[in-house]
Structure formats: C-alpha cells, structure tokens
TITIDREN-415969 format. One line per field, with one value per residue (C-alpha): residue in one letter; residue number from 1; x, y, z; chain. Coordinates in steps of 0.1 Angstrom, whole numbers, plus 5000, padded with zeros to 4 digits. Layout:
dokol = (a|...) .
vexfi = (NUM|...) .
X = (X|...) .
Y = (Y|...) .
Z = (Z|...) .
vose = (A|...) .
END
This chain:
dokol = (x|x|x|x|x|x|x|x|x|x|x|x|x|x|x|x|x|x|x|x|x|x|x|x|x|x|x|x|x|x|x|x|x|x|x|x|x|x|x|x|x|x|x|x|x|x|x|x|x|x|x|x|x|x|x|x|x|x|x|x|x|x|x|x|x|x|x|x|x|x|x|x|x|x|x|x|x|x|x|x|x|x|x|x|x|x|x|x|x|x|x|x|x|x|x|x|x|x|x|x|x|x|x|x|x|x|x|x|x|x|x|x|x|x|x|x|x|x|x|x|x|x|x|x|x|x|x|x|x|x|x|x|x|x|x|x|x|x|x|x|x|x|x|x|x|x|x|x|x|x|x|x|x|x|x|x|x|x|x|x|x|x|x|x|x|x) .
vexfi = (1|2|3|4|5|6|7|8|9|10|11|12|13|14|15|16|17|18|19|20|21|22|23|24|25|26|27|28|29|30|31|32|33|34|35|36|37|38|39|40|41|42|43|44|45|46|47|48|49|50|51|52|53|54|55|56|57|58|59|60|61|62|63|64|65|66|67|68|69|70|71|72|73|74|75|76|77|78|79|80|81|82|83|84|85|86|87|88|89|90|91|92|93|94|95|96|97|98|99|100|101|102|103|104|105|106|107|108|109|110|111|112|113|114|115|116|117|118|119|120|121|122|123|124|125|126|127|128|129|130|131|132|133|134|135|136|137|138|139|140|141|142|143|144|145|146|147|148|149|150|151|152|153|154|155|156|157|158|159|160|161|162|163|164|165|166) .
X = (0594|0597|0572|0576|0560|0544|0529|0513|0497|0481|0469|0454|0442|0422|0407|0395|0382|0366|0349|0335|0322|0301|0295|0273|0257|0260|0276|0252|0248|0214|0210|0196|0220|0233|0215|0183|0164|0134|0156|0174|0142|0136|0154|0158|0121|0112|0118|0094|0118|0152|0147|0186|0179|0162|0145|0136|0158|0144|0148|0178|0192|0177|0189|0228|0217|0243|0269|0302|0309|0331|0363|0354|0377|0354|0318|0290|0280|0310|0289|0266|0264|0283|0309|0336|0324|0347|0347|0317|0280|0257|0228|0201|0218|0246|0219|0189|0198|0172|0151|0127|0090|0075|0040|0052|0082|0102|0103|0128|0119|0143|0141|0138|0154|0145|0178|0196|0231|0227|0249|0260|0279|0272|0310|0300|0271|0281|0310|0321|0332|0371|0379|0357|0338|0306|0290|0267|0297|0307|0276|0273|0251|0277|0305|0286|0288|0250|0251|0215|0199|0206|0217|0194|0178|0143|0158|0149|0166|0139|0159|0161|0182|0175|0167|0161|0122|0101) .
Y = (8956|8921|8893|8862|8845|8817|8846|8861|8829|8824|8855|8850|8820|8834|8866|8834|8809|8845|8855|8821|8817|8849|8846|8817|8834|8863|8865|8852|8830|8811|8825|8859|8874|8846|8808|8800|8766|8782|8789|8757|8739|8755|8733|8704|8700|8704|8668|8680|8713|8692|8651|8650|8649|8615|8622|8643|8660|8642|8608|8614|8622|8589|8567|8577|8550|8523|8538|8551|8590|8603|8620|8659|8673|8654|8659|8675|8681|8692|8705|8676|8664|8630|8645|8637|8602|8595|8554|8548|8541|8566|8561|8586|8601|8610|8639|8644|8653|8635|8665|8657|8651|8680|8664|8634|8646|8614|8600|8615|8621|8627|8659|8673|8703|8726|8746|8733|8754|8738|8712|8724|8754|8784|8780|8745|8758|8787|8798|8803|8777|8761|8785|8771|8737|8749|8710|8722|8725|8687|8674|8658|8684|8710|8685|8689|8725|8727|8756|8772|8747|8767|8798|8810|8831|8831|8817|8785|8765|8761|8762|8791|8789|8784|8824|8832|8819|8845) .
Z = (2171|2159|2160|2169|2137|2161|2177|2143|2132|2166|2163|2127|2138|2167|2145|2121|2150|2168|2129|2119|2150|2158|2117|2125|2151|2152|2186|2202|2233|2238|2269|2277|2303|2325|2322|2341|2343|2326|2298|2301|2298|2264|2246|2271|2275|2240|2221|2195|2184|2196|2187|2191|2228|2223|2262|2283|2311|2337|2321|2307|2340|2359|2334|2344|2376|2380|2355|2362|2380|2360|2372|2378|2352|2325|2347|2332|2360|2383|2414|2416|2454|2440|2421|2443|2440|2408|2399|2417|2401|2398|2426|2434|2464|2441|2428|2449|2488|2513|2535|2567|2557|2580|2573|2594|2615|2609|2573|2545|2512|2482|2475|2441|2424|2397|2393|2365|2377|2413|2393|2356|2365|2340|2326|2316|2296|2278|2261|2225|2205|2213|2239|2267|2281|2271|2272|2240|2222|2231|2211|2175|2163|2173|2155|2127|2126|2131|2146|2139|2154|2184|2175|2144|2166|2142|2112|2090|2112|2139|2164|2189|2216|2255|2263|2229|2230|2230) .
vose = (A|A|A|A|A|A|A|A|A|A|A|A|A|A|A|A|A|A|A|A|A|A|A|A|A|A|A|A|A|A|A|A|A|A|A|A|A|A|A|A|A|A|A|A|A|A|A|A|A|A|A|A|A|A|A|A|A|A|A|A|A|A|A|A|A|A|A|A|A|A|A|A|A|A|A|A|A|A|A|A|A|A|A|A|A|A|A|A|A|A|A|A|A|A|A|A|A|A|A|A|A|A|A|A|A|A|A|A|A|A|A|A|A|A|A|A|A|A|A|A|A|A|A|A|A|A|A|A|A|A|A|A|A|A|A|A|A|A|A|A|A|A|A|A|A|A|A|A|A|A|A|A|A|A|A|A|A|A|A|A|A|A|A|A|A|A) .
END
C-alpha cells in the first residue's frame, strides 16, 4: 500500500499538534465533565487569580452596549437572543429577555440569567488546541502558549482551571 506523502506529513503533524498539546496539560480540559456556570465562574469571577480578564463577567458583558453584533460565524456567543442581529449595536435586549413582574401583574422587568451556556455553547468553550473554536484558545495568554495558567491543575502556575477548583 502506498501513501500519499501529503497524507504522512498530515499525519505527523497531527501526532505532534495532539503530543504538545496534552504535554502541556496533560489532557486535560478545565472543565470537570461538561461546562457549568459554577465552574465557569471560577475563573471568570476571580480577577485576583486571572488579572488578564481586566473585569468582571458581568461588566465585561454590559460594556459590549452600543458596539457592533458580530456576524454568528465569529460570535462568542452564537445562541445569544441577538445573535441574528449581525451589524447592529449591542442593546440590553440583545442578552437579557424581558418577563412579567408577577408582584405587579403589569410592569416587565429584564430578566437576568445565570447559565453561562444559555449563550456560549459548550463547543465554543472547550476543545483542544487548533482543532476546535474553543474561545479560551482565541486569547493572548493562550497565544503566548501560557497554557498553565489554566491547565496546571495545582502546579506553580496558579492557575487552575474552571472545574478543576477544588
């Protein structure tokens, strides 16, 4: 049998990608078993651990008012009630979803919502390095193959990784 030798290098090339990777860390994903919001907020909610994140979730959310949806295909957030919204500013109804005050039978208020993957679908958070759109991977400290921050899983690092927390 004779192999293409495209075909071989693509395949070294993988085995490489597929070693240094789960080298790093150890095949590992920050998440125990699929994400959750509590183990989302690990990291996301900890600016003492993670000062890359400059602010916190919620802030860093509301200060996307006013700029520009982008199209879905480069959305963070592909599931978000504005999503389909592409070229137009971001307002709050393009998150939160407006629900009847049952206190007063008449007024709405904009509801809030705790579930991070209501919006950031679990194949945009997680997957292993060039082979995916895990968003963590988009990020400078990921471009500067920082990788323990995340994944040291109790090392010198610091960092530990959403589910990782004990």
């Amino acid at each position: 049998m004779n192999i293409p030798r495209f075909s071989l290098l693509y395949f070294i090339v993988f085995i490489l990608i597929t070693f240094s990777s789960t080298g790093h860390t150890r095949g590992k994903s920050i998440f125990i078993g699929p994400p959750t919001e509590p183990q989302c907020r690990n990291c996301h909610d900890d600016l003492a651990q993670f000062p890359m994140l400059k602010t916190n979730n919620r802030d860093r959310h509301h200060t996307l008012i006013g700029s520009i949806i982008p199209t879905i295909s480069r959305s963070k957030a592909p599931n978000a009630i504005g999503a389909n919204n592409t070229g137009s500013p971001y307002m709050c109804l393009s998150c939160h979803a407006l629900a009847l005050n049952v206190k007063t039978g008449t007024k709405f208020l904009i509801e809030p919502f705790r579930d991070c993957l209501q919006c950031h679908p679990v194949h945009r958070v997680t997957g292993m390095p060039m082979r995916g759109n895990n968003v963590h991977h988009e990020t400078q400290t990921f471009q500067q193959r920082r990788c323990f921050v995340c994944h040291n899983q109790g090392g010198m690092g610091g960092g530990m990784g959403g589910g990782m927390r004990r």
